[in-house]
PAPAGU-340206 format. One record per residue: residue in one letter; x, y, z of N, C-alpha, C in turn. Coordinates in steps of 0.05 Angstrom, whole numbers, padded with zeros to 5 digits, always signed. Layout:
<pts>
aXYZXYZXYZ/...
</pts>
This chain:
<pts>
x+00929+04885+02003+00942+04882+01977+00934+04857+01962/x+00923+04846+01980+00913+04815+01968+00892+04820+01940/x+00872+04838+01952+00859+04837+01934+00869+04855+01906/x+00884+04872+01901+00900+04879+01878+00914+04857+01855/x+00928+04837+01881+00940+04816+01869+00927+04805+01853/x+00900+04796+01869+00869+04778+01851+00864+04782+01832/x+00864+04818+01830+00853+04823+01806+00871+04835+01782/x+00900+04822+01789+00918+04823+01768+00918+04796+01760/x+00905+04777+01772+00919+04744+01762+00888+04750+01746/x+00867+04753+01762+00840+04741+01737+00841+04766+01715/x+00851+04789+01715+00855+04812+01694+00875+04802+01675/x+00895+04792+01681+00916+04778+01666+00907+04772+01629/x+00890+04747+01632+00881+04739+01601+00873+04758+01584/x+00857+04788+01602+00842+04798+01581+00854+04819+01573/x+00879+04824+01586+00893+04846+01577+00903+04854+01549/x+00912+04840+01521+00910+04834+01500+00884+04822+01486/x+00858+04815+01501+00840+04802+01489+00812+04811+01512/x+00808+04834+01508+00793+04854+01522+00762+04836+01519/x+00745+04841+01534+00718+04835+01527+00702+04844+01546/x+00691+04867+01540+00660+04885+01536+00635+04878+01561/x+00643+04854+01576+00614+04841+01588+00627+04839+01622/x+00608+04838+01641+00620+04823+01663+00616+04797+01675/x+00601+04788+01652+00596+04747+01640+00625+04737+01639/x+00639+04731+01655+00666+04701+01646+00678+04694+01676/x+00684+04665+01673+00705+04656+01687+00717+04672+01702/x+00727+04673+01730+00746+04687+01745+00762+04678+01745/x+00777+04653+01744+00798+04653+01735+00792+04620+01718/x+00801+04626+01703+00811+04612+01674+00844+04603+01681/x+00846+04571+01666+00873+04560+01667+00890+04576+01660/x+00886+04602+01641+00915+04608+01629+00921+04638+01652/x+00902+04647+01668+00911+04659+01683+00936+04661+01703/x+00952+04683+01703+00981+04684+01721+00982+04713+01726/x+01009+04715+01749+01013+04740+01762+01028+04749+01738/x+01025+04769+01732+01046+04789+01715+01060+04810+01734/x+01073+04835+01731+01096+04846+01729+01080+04870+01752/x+01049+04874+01758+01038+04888+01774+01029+04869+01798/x+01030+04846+01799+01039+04827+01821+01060+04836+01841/x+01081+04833+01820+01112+04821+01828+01122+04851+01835/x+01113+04876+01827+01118+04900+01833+01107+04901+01867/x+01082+04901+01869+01061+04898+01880+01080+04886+01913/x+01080+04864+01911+01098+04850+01928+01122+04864+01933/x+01140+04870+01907+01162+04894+01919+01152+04908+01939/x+01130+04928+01931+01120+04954+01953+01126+04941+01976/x+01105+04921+01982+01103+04912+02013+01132+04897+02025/x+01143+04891+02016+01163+04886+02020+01190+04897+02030/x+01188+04917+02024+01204+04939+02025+01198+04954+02056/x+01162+04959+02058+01150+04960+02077+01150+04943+02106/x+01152+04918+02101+01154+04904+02115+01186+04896+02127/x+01203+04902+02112+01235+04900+02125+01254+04919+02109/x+01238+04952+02107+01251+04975+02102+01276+04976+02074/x+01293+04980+02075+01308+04994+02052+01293+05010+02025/x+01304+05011+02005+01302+05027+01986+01281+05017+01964/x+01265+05030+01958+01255+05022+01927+01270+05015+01901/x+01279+05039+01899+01293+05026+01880+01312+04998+01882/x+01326+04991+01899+01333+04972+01908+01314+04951+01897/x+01295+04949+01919+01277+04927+01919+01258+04914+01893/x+01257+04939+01871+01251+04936+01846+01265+04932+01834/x+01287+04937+01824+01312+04916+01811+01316+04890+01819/x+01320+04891+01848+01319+04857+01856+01295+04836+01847/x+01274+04848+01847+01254+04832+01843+01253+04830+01814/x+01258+04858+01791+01257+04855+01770+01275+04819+01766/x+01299+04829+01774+01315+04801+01758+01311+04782+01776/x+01291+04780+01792+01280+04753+01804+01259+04753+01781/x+01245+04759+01769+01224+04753+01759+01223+04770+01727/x+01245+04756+01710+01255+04780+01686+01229+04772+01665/x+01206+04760+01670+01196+04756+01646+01166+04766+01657/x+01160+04783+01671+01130+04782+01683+01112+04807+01671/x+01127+04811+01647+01105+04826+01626+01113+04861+01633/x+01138+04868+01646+01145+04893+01639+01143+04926+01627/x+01140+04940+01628+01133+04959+01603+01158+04965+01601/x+01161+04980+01576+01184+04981+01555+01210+04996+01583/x+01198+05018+01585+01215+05041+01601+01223+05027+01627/x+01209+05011+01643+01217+05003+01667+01233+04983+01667/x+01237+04957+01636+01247+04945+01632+01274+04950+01635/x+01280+04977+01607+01306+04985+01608+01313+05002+01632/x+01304+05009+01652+01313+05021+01675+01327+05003+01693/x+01305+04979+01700+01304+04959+01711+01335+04941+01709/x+01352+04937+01685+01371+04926+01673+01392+04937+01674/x+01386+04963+01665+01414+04978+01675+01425+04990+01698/x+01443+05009+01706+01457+05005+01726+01448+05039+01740/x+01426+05053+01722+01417+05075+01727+01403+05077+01752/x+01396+05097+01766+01373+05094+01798+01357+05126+01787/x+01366+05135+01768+01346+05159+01758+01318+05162+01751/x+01304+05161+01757+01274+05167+01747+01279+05172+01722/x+01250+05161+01707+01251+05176+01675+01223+05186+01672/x+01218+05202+01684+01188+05219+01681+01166+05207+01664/x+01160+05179+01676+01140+05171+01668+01108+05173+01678/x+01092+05186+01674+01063+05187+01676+01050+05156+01681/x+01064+05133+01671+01056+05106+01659+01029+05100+01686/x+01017+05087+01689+00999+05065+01716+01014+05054+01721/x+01045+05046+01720+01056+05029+01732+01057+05041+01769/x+01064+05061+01762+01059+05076+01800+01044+05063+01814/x+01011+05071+01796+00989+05066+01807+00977+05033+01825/x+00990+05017+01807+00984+04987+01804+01004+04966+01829/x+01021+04986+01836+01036+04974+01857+01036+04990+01878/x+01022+05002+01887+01020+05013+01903+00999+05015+01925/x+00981+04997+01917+00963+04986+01946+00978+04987+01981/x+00997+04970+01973+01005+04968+02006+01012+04991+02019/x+01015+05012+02012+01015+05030+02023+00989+05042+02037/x+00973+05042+02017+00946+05044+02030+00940+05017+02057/x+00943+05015+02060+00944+04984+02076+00955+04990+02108/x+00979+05000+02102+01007+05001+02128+00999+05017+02136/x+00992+05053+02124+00998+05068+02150+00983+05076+02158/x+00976+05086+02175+00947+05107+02195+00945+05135+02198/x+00953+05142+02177+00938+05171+02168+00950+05182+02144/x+00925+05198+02130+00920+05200+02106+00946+05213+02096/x+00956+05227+02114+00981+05252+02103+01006+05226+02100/x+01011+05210+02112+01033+05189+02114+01027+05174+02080/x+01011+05167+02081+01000+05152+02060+01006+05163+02029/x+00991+05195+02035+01002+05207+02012+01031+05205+02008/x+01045+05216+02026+01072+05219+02027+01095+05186+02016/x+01077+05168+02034+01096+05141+02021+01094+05135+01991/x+01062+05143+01985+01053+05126+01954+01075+05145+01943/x+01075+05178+01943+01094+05190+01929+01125+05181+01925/x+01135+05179+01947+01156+05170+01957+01165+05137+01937/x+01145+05118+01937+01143+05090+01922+01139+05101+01895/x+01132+05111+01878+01128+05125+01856+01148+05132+01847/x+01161+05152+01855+01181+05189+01848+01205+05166+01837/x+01210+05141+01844+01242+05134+01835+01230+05117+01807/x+01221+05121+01793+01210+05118+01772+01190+05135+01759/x+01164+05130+01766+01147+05154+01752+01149+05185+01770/x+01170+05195+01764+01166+05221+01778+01152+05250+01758/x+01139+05237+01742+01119+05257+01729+01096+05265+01756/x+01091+05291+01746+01068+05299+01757+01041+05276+01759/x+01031+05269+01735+01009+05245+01736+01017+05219+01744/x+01040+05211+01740+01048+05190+01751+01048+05192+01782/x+01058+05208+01795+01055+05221+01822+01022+05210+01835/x+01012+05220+01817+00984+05236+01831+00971+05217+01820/x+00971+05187+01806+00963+05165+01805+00969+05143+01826/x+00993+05138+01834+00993+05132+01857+00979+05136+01887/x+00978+05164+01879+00966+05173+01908+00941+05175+01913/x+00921+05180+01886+00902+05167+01887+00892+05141+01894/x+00907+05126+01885+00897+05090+01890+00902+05089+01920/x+00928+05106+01926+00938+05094+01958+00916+05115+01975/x+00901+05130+01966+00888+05143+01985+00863+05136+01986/x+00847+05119+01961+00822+05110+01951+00825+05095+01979/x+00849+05078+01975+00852+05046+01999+00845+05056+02021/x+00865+05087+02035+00854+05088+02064+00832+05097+02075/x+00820+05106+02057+00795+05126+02052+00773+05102+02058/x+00777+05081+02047+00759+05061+02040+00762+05044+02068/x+00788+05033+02076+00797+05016+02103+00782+05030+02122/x+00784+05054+02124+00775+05068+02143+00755+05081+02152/x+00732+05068+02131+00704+05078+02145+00689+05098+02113/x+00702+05105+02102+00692+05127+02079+00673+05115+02068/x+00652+05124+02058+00630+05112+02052+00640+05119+02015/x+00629+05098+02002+00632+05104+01964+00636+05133+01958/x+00609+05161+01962+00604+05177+01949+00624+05195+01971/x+00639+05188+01987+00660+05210+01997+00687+05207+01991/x+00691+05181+01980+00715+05180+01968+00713+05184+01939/x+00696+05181+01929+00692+05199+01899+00694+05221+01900/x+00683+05239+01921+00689+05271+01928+00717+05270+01941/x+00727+05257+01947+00760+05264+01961+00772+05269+01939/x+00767+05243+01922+00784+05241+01897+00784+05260+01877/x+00752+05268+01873+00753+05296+01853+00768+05310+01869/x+00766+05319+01885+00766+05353+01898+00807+05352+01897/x+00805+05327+01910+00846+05338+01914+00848+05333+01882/x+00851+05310+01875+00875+05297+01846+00851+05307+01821/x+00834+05324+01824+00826+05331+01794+00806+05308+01782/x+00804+05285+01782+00798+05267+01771+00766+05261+01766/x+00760+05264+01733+00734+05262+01742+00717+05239+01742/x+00700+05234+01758+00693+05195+01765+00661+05207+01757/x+00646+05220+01738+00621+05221+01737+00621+05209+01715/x+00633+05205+01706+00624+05187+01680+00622+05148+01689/x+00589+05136+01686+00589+05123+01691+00596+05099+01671/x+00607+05074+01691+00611+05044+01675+00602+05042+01643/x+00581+05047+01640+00560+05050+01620+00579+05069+01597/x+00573+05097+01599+00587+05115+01592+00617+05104+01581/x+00629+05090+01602+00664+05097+01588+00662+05069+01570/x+00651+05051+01574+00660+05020+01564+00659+05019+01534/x+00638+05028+01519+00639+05030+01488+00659+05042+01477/x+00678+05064+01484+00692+05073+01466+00718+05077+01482/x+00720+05059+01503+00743+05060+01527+00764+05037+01507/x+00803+05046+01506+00811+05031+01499+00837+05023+01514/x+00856+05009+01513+00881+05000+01524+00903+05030+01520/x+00901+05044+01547+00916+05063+01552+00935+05052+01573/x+00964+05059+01574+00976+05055+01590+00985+05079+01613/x+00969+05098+01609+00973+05121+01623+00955+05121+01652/x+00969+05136+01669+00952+05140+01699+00931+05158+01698/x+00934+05179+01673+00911+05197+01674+00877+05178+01660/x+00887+05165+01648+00867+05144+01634+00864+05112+01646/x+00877+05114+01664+00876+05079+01671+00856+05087+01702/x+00867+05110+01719+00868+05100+01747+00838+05115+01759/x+00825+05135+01744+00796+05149+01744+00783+05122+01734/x+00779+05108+01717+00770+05088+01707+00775+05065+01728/x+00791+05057+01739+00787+05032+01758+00775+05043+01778/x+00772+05070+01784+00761+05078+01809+00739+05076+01812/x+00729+05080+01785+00692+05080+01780+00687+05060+01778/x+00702+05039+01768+00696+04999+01769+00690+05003+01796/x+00704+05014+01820+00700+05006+01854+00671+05022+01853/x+00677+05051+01858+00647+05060+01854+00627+05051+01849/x+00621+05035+01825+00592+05023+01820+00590+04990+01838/x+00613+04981+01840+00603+04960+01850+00592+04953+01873/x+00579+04934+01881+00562+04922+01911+00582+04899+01922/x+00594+04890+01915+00623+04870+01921+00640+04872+01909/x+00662+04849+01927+00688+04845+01913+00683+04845+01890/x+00677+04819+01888+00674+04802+01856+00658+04831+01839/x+00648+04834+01849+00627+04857+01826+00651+04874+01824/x+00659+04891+01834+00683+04900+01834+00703+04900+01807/x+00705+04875+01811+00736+04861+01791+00724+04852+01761/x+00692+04851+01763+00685+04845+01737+00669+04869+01723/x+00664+04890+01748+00670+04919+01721+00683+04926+01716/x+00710+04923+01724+00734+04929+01716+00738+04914+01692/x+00737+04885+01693+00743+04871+01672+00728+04881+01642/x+00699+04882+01650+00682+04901+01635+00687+04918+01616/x+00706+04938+01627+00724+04958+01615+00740+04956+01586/x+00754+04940+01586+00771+04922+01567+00792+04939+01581/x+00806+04954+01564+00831+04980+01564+00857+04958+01573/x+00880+04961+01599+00897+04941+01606+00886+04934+01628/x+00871+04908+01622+00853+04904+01643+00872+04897+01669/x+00894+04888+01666+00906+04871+01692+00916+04890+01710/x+00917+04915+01697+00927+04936+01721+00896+04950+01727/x+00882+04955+01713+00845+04962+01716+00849+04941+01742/x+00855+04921+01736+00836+04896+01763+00846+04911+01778/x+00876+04907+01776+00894+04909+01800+00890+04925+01822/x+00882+04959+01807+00878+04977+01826+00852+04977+01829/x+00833+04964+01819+00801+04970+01834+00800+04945+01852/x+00813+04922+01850+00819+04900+01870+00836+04910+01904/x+00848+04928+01897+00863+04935+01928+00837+04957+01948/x+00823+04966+01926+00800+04998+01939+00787+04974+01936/x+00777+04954+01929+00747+04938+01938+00769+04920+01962/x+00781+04904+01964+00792+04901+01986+00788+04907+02012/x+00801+04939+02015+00801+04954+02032+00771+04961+02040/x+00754+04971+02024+00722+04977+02026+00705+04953+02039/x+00711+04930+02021+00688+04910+02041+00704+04894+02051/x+00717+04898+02063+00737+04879+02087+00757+04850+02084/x+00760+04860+02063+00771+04829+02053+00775+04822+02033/x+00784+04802+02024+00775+04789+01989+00766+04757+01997/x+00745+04755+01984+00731+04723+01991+00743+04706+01993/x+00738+04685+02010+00756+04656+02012+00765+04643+01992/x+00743+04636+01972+00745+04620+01947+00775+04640+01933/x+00765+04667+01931+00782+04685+01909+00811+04691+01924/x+00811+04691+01950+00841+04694+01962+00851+04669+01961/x+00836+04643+01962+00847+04620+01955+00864+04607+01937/x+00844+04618+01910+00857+04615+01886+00880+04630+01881/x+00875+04662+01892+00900+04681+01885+00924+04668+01891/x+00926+04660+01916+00950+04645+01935+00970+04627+01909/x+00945+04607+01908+00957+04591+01898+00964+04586+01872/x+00965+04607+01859+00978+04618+01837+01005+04634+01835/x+01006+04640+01862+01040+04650+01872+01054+04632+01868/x+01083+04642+01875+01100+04621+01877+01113+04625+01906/x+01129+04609+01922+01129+04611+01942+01142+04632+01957/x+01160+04646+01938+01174+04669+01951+01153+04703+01954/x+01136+04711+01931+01114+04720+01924+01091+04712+01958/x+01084+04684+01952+01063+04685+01972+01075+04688+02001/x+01102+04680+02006+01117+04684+02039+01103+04717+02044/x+01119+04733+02025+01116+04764+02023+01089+04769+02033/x+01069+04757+02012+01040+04772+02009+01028+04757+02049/x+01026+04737+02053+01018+04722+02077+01031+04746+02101/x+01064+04749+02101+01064+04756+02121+01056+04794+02119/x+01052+04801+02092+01036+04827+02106+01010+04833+02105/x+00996+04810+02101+00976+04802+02102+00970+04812+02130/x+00980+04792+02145+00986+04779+02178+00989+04811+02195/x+01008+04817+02188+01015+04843+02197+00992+04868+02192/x+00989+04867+02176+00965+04892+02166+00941+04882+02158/x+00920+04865+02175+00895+04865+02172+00885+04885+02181/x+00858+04881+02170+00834+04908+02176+00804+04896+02179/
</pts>
């Protein structure tokens, strides 16, 4: 999940101020965790000493009421409701790494990402955005070579990943949807040869880049074994201490 986190703090700046190249800074002073962080950390958290989602996302919401929200999860988040509101949104998608992470086999995996999802985005695409990213992860942890998790991904969730980097970037724009956000970070993982390469075709992209990082940062993670010293360095220490307790100890718990 580390590397999701990464590539929400260096995705952060360009999310309102998109740019076309994978030329810049990885992280820049004004970089910070936003609201697919702090979600992010919910998941594993939850994971790590059980109860409820919904729970655990309200709590964290009003631990952290300013971390860039979308409209609908805001007002869910505040009020005293626990109903889903059939959102499609990437918000599913973007917090949902750790799941790919924790469990050991693919059917479990599907089943949790859904499960972390359904008390909020219980749309069909919202669903099946989640479960993509959480299945890209185990697919990837576990030995899947690039061009079989592109075929996993078409064949179950529909999604089509033949359109390359090249192809989507000129006329690609800031969608907040899972049908348009989470095929597109998949192909940022797809083309890349590293982490870092990874997180800066994503960035590449423009669209909302901090959830783009987010979820091509947890599938390059999982794929090349890690996230680099320098870049898990910096991630860290951009947390704050309750955030990094979380991320360290399931770190600790669920290496690969």
């Amino acid at each position: 999940m580390l590397g999701a986190i990464a590539g929400d703090i260096i995705g952060s700046i360009y999310e309102f101020h998109n740019i076309k190249t994978k030329e810049f800074p990885l992280f820049g002073s004004k970089c910070f965790f936003t609201d697919d962080t702090v979600l992010t950390v919910a998941v594993a958290d939850t994971i790590l000493n059980g109860g409820q989602y919904v729970k655990k996302f309200k709590d964290y919401y009003r631990k952290y009421p300013g971390a860039g929200y979308g409209g609908m999860f805001h007002r869910w988040a505040s009020s005293d409701s626990s109903t889903a509101y059939n959102s499609w949104g990437n918000g599913s998608a973007m917090r949902v790494s750790a799941v790919g992470f924790a469990f050991d086999d693919l059917e479990t995996v599907l089943q949790e990402s859904k499960r972390s999802a359904e008390v909020t985005h219980d749309h069909p695409e919202g669903i099946k955005g989640a479960q993509a990213t959480a299945a890209a992860i185990f697919l990837a942890r576990t030995g899947s070579e690039q061009k079989d998790i592109q075929s996993y991904i078409e064949a179950t969730f529909s999604y089509d990943l033949s359109q390359s980097l090249d192809e989507i970037r000129p006329s690609y724009r800031f969608n907040e949807s899972c049908q348009e956000t989470v095929p597109q970070a998949i192909r940022a993982f797809l083309e890349s040869t590293d982490f870092e390469d990874a997180i800066r075709n994503a960035v590449s992209l423009g669209g909302d880049t901090d959830t783009l990082t987010c979820i091509t940062g947890g599938i390059a993670q999982a794929f090349y074994g890690g996230v680099p010293e320098l870049i898990a360095r910096q991630t860290l220490e951009r947390l704050d201490e309750s955030l990094r307790f979380v991320t360290e100890r399931f770190m600790a718990k669920y290496s690969y």
